[in-house]
C-alpha positions as a printed NumPy array, in Angstrom:
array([[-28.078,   4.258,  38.996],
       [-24.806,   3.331,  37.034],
       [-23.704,  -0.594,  37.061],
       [-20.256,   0.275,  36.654],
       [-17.642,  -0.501,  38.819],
       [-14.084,   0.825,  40.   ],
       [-12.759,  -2.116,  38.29 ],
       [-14.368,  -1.209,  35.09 ],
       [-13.812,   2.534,  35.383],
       [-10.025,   1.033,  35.936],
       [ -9.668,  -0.805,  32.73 ],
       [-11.127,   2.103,  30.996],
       [ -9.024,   4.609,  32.208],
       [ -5.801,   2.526,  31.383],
       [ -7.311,   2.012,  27.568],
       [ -7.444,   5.918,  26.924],
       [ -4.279,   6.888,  28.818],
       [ -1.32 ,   8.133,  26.862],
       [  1.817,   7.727,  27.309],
       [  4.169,  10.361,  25.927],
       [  1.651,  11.65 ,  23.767],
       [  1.01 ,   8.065,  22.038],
       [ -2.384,   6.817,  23.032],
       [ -5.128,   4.157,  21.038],
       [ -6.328,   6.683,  18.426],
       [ -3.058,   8.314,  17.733],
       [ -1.394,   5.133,  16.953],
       [ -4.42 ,   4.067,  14.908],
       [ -4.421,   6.679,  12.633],
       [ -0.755,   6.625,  12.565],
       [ -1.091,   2.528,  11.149],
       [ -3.94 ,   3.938,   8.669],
       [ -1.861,   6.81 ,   7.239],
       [  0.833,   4.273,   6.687],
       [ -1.197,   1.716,   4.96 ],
       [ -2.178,   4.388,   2.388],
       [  1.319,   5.269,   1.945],
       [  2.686,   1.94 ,   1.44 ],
       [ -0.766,   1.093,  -1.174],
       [  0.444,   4.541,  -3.285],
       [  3.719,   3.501,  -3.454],
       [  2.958,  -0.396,  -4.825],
       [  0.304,   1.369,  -6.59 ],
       [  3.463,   3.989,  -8.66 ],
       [  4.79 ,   0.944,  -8.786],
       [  2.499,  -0.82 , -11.106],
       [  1.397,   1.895, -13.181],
       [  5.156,   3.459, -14.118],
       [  6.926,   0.565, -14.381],
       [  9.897,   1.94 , -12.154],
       [ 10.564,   1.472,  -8.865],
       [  9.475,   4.5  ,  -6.514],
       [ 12.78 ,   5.964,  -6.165],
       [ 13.374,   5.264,  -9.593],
       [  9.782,   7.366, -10.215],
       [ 10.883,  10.509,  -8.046],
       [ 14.495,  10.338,  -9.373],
       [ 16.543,  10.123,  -6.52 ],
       [ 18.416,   6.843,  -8.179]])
């Protein structure tokens, strides 16, 4: 027999909705990706010497 209730069953329906195709894990992975973006670029950063535009030459 299952201890859940409709209350619970509520709350975890409403965590794993989307709305307009954003939803929890989307917009997780979407904050991860960008982490490693923004580390690569501090990381061209410190190893060129130039700033990243400067490093892709589009300044």
């Amino acid at each position: 027999m299952s201890h859940t209730t409709k209350g619970t069953q509520l709350i975890a329906s409403k965590r794993n909705a989307s709305f307009m195709g954003f939803n929890h894990q989307s917009e997780s992975w979407n904050g991860r990706l960008a982490m490693i973006g923004f580390l690569a670029a501090i990381a061209i950063e410190f190893f060129s010497g130039q700033g990243f535009l400067h490093f892709w030459n589009i300044l």
